[in-house]
N, C-alpha and C positions, 0 to 999 in steps of 0.2 A: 733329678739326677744331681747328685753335690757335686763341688767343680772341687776339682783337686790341684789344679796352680793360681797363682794370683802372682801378678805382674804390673809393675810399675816401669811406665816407659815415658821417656822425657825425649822430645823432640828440641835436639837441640843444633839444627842447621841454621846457615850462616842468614842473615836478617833480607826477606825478600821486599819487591817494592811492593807497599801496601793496596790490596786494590781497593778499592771503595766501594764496590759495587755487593748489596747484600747479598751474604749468601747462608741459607740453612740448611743442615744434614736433618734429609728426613728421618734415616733410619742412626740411631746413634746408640749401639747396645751396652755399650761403653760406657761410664761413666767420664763426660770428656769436660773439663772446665773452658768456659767458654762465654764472652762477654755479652753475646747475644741474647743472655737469658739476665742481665743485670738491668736495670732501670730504664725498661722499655716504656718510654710514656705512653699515655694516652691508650694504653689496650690494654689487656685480659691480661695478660703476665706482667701485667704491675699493680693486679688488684689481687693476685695470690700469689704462694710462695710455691718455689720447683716443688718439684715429689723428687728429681732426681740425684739430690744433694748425698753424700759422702753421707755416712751412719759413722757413729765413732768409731767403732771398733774397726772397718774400712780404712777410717783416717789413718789410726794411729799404726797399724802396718803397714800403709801405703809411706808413710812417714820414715819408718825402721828401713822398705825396703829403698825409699829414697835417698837415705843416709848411708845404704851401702854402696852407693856408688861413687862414694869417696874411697872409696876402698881401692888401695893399690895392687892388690893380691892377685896373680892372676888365676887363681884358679879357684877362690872363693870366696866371693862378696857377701857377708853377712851386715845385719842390722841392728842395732835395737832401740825402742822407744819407751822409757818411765812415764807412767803418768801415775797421777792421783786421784784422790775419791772423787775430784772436782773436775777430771778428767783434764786436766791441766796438764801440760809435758812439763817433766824437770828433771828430764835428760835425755842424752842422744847418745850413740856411738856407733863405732863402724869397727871393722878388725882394722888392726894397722901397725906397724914398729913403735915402738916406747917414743915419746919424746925426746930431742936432745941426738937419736938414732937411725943415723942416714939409709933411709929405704932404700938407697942407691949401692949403701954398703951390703950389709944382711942378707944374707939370702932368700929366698920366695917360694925356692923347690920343695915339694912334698919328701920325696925320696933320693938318696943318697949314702954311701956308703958310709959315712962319718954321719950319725945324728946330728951333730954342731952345723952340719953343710945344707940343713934342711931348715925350714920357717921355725920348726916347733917348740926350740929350745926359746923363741926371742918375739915372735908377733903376742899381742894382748888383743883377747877377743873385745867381740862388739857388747856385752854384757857388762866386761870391765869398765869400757871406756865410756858407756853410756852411766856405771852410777859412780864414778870420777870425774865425769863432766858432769855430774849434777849442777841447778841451777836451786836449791833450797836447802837447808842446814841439812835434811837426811830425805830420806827414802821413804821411811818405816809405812807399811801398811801400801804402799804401793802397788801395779802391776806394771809387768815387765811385759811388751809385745816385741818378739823378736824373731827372725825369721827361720833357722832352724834350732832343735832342742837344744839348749844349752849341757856343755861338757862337766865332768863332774869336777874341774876347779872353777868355774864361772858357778856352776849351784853352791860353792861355798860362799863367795862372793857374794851371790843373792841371799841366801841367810843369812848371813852377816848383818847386810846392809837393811834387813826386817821386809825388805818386800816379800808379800803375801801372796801374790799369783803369776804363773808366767803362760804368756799366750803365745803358740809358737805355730810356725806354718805347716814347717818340714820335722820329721822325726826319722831320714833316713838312715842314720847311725844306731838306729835304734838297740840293735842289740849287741851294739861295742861295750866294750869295759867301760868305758871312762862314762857314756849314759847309763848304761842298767846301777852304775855307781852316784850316777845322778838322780835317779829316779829313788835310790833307797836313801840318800841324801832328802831330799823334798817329803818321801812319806813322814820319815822320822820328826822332821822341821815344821810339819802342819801346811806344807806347803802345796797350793794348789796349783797343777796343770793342766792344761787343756790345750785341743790340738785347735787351730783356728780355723771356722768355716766361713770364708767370705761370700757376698751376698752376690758377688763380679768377680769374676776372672783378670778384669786389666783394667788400669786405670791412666790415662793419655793426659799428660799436660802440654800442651802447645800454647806457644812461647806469644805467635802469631796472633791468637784468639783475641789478644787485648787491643788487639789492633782494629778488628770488626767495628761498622758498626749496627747497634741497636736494630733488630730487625720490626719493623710496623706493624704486624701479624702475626698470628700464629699459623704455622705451616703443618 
Protein backbone atom coordinates (compact mmCIF):
# COMPACT_ATOMS: atom_id res chain seq x y z
CA UNK A 1 0.00 0.00 0.00
CA UNK A 2 1.86 3.46 -0.91
CA UNK A 3 1.78 5.81 2.05
CA UNK A 4 0.42 9.04 1.06
CA UNK A 5 1.93 11.60 3.99
CA UNK A 6 5.36 11.89 5.09
CA UNK A 7 6.24 13.80 8.19
CA UNK A 8 9.01 15.35 9.73
CA UNK A 9 8.74 15.71 13.50
CA UNK A 10 11.53 17.27 15.76
CA UNK A 11 11.24 16.80 19.38
CA UNK A 12 12.11 19.77 20.61
CA UNK A 13 11.37 19.81 24.67
CA UNK A 14 13.07 21.54 27.37
CA UNK A 15 16.67 19.32 28.19
CA UNK A 16 15.68 16.32 30.66
CA UNK A 17 18.21 14.79 33.28
CA UNK A 18 20.05 12.18 31.32
CA UNK A 19 19.37 8.76 32.55
CA UNK A 20 22.20 6.41 32.07
CA UNK A 21 20.65 3.43 32.20
CA UNK A 22 20.41 1.55 28.43
CA UNK A 23 17.63 1.54 26.78
CA UNK A 24 16.42 -0.04 23.16
CA UNK A 25 13.17 0.30 21.34
CA UNK A 26 12.46 -2.99 20.10
CA UNK A 27 9.84 -2.01 17.85
CA UNK A 28 11.15 1.22 15.84
CA UNK A 29 8.99 1.55 12.43
CA UNK A 30 10.11 4.78 12.23
CA UNK A 31 13.11 5.84 10.99
CA UNK A 32 14.47 7.44 14.37
CA UNK A 33 18.29 8.79 14.58
CA UNK A 34 19.52 7.47 17.46
CA UNK A 35 23.23 7.16 19.06
CA UNK A 36 22.66 3.66 20.02
CA UNK A 37 23.39 2.42 16.71
CA UNK A 38 26.82 4.44 16.34
CA UNK A 39 30.14 2.91 17.54
CA UNK A 40 29.02 0.13 19.68
CA UNK A 41 32.17 -1.68 20.43
CA UNK A 42 32.98 -4.92 20.74
CA UNK A 43 29.53 -6.48 19.02
CA UNK A 44 27.81 -7.35 15.87
CA UNK A 45 26.72 -3.67 15.01
CA UNK A 46 30.17 -2.49 14.83
CA UNK A 47 31.11 -5.11 12.31
CA UNK A 48 28.30 -4.00 9.88
CA UNK A 49 26.52 -1.03 8.70
CA UNK A 50 22.39 -0.28 9.78
CA UNK A 51 20.15 -1.26 6.82
CA UNK A 52 17.97 1.43 8.45
CA UNK A 53 19.71 4.58 7.34
CA UNK A 54 17.83 7.65 5.45
CA UNK A 55 17.93 6.80 1.34
CA UNK A 56 18.58 10.06 -0.43
CA UNK A 57 15.71 10.81 -1.70
CA UNK A 58 14.14 10.34 2.25
CA UNK A 59 16.81 12.75 3.18
CA UNK A 60 16.49 15.38 0.98
CA UNK A 61 12.55 16.02 1.68
CA UNK A 62 12.96 15.33 5.13
CA UNK A 63 15.32 18.26 4.77
CA UNK A 64 12.90 20.70 2.58
CA UNK A 65 10.22 19.61 5.26
CA UNK A 66 12.58 20.53 8.00
CA UNK A 67 13.43 23.91 6.62
CA UNK A 68 9.75 24.54 6.60
CA UNK A 69 9.49 24.97 9.92
CA UNK A 70 11.18 28.13 9.79
CA UNK A 71 8.44 29.22 8.34
CA UNK A 72 6.38 32.04 10.09
CA UNK A 73 3.19 31.47 7.99
CA UNK A 74 0.43 30.34 9.77
CA UNK A 75 -1.36 28.58 7.62
CA UNK A 76 1.31 27.09 5.23
CA UNK A 77 4.67 25.81 5.84
CA UNK A 78 6.29 24.91 2.85
CA UNK A 79 10.00 23.64 1.93
CA UNK A 80 12.55 23.18 -0.51
CA UNK A 81 15.75 21.53 -1.10
CA UNK A 82 18.40 21.98 -4.41
CA UNK A 83 20.64 19.32 -4.91
CA UNK A 84 23.10 18.24 -7.48
CA UNK A 85 24.12 15.32 -9.76
CA UNK A 86 26.60 14.76 -6.62
CA UNK A 87 23.60 14.90 -4.49
CA UNK A 88 25.05 17.64 -2.62
CA UNK A 89 22.46 20.45 -1.21
CA UNK A 90 23.14 24.08 -2.50
CA UNK A 91 20.08 25.40 -1.36
CA UNK A 92 17.34 25.59 1.13
CA UNK A 93 14.24 27.81 1.51
CA UNK A 94 11.26 28.10 3.42
CA UNK A 95 8.12 30.73 2.34
CA UNK A 96 8.76 33.89 4.36
CA UNK A 97 8.48 38.00 3.95
CA UNK A 98 11.38 39.55 1.58
CA UNK A 99 14.20 40.43 3.65
CA UNK A 100 14.81 44.03 5.13
CA UNK A 101 10.31 43.07 5.75
CA UNK A 102 8.93 43.07 9.15
CA UNK A 103 6.87 39.74 9.51
CA UNK A 104 5.57 41.62 12.31
CA UNK A 105 4.37 44.30 9.89
CA UNK A 106 2.76 42.28 6.62
CA UNK A 107 0.12 40.63 6.78
CA UNK A 108 -0.22 36.46 7.06
CA UNK A 109 -4.25 36.38 6.10
CA UNK A 110 -5.18 34.37 3.08
CA UNK A 111 -8.47 36.31 2.69
CA UNK A 112 -9.48 39.81 2.87
CA UNK A 113 -11.50 42.20 1.39
CA UNK A 114 -8.59 44.37 -0.01
CA UNK A 115 -5.92 41.90 -1.88
CA UNK A 116 -2.99 44.32 -0.29
CA UNK A 117 -4.54 43.03 3.29
CA UNK A 118 -3.70 39.35 2.51
CA UNK A 119 -0.03 37.43 2.25
CA UNK A 120 -0.07 37.17 -1.54
CA UNK A 121 0.75 40.34 -2.91
CA UNK A 122 4.39 40.24 -0.55
CA UNK A 123 5.44 36.55 1.05
CA UNK A 124 8.29 34.75 -1.48
CA UNK A 125 7.82 31.10 -1.85
CA UNK A 126 10.17 28.26 -0.59
CA UNK A 127 11.44 27.70 -4.38
CA UNK A 128 12.50 31.30 -4.48
CA UNK A 129 14.28 31.46 -1.38
CA UNK A 130 15.86 28.18 -1.64
CA UNK A 131 17.77 29.09 -5.39
CA UNK A 132 18.48 32.75 -3.83
CA UNK A 133 20.04 31.22 -1.02
CA UNK A 134 22.07 29.06 -3.18
CA UNK A 135 25.28 28.08 -1.98
CA UNK A 136 27.23 27.50 -5.75
CA UNK A 137 27.68 29.94 -8.68
CA UNK A 138 24.19 28.32 -10.28
CA UNK A 139 21.70 25.56 -10.18
CA UNK A 140 21.71 24.41 -13.80
CA UNK A 141 21.04 20.68 -14.11
CA UNK A 142 19.80 20.48 -10.61
CA UNK A 143 16.63 18.89 -8.81
CA UNK A 144 14.42 20.75 -6.78
CA UNK A 145 12.77 18.40 -3.79
CA UNK A 146 10.03 20.51 -2.30
CA UNK A 147 7.00 19.81 -0.48
CA UNK A 148 3.95 20.93 -2.43
CA UNK A 149 3.79 21.56 -6.39
CA UNK A 150 5.29 24.48 -7.16
CA UNK A 151 3.03 27.68 -8.53
CA UNK A 152 3.34 28.93 -11.79
CA UNK A 153 5.65 32.06 -10.89
CA UNK A 154 8.10 29.67 -8.84
CA UNK A 155 8.11 27.32 -12.33
CA UNK A 156 9.46 30.39 -13.94
CA UNK A 157 12.00 30.67 -11.38
CA UNK A 158 12.94 27.09 -11.76
CA UNK A 159 13.44 27.47 -15.52
CA UNK A 160 15.18 30.28 -15.28
CA UNK A 161 17.53 29.00 -12.81
CA UNK A 162 18.19 25.44 -15.57
CA UNK A 163 17.14 23.13 -12.75
CA UNK A 164 16.02 20.03 -14.61
CA UNK A 165 13.63 18.15 -12.12
CA UNK A 166 11.34 18.88 -9.45
CA UNK A 167 10.29 16.38 -6.74
CA UNK A 168 7.22 17.29 -5.00
CA UNK A 169 5.05 15.53 -2.15
CA UNK A 170 1.66 17.22 -2.34
CA UNK A 171 0.00 18.32 -5.67
CA UNK A 172 -3.35 19.39 -3.88
CA UNK A 173 -3.72 22.69 -6.00
CA UNK A 174 -3.63 20.59 -8.55
CA UNK A 175 -6.02 21.90 -10.80
CA UNK A 176 -5.81 25.75 -9.94
CA UNK A 177 -4.73 28.14 -12.53
CA UNK A 178 -1.61 29.34 -11.46
CA UNK A 179 -0.56 24.96 -11.40
CA UNK A 180 -2.14 23.64 -14.53
CA UNK A 181 -0.14 26.94 -15.75
CA UNK A 182 2.71 25.40 -14.09
CA UNK A 183 2.67 22.17 -15.43
CA UNK A 184 2.35 23.80 -19.22
CA UNK A 185 5.32 25.87 -18.15
CA UNK A 186 7.65 22.48 -17.27
CA UNK A 187 6.25 20.43 -20.31
CA UNK A 188 7.38 23.25 -22.74
CA UNK A 189 10.83 23.72 -20.67
CA UNK A 190 11.90 19.87 -20.86
CA UNK A 191 11.18 19.87 -17.38
CA UNK A 192 10.59 16.93 -15.36
CA UNK A 193 8.20 16.19 -12.45
CA UNK A 194 7.32 13.73 -10.26
CA UNK A 195 5.19 13.20 -7.48
CA UNK A 196 7.40 11.82 -4.37
CA UNK A 197 6.88 8.27 -2.89
CA UNK A 198 8.58 7.96 0.28
CA UNK A 199 9.82 4.63 1.62
CA UNK A 200 8.46 5.97 5.61
CA UNK A 201 5.58 7.99 6.55
CA UNK A 202 7.65 9.93 9.54
CA UNK A 203 10.89 10.55 10.41
CA UNK A 204 11.74 11.49 14.47
CA UNK A 205 14.83 13.38 15.42
CA UNK A 206 15.17 13.55 19.06
CA UNK A 207 17.33 15.74 20.52
CA UNK A 208 17.83 13.25 23.65
CA UNK A 209 19.21 10.28 21.64
CA UNK A 210 22.92 11.74 21.72
CA UNK A 211 22.73 11.51 25.04
CA UNK A 212 22.22 7.49 25.15
CA UNK A 213 24.66 5.43 25.79
CA UNK A 214 26.10 2.75 23.29
CA UNK A 215 23.98 -0.38 23.98
CA UNK A 216 26.26 -4.04 24.33
CA UNK A 217 23.82 -6.01 22.26
CA UNK A 218 21.71 -6.33 19.99
CA UNK A 219 18.04 -6.47 21.21
Amino acid sequence: MRLTSFTCIVETQKPKQVNRTPVVTRDQRSFVSTAEQLHTPHSEASCKKREDYLEWPEYFMAVAFLSAQRSKDPSSQVGACIVNSENKIVGIGYNGMPNGCSDDVLPWTRTAANRLDTKYPYVCHAELNAIMNKNSADVKGCSMYVALFPCNECAKLIIQAGIKEVIFMSDKYHDTTEMTAARRLFDLAGIIYREFKPKCNKIVIDFDSINSRPSQKLL
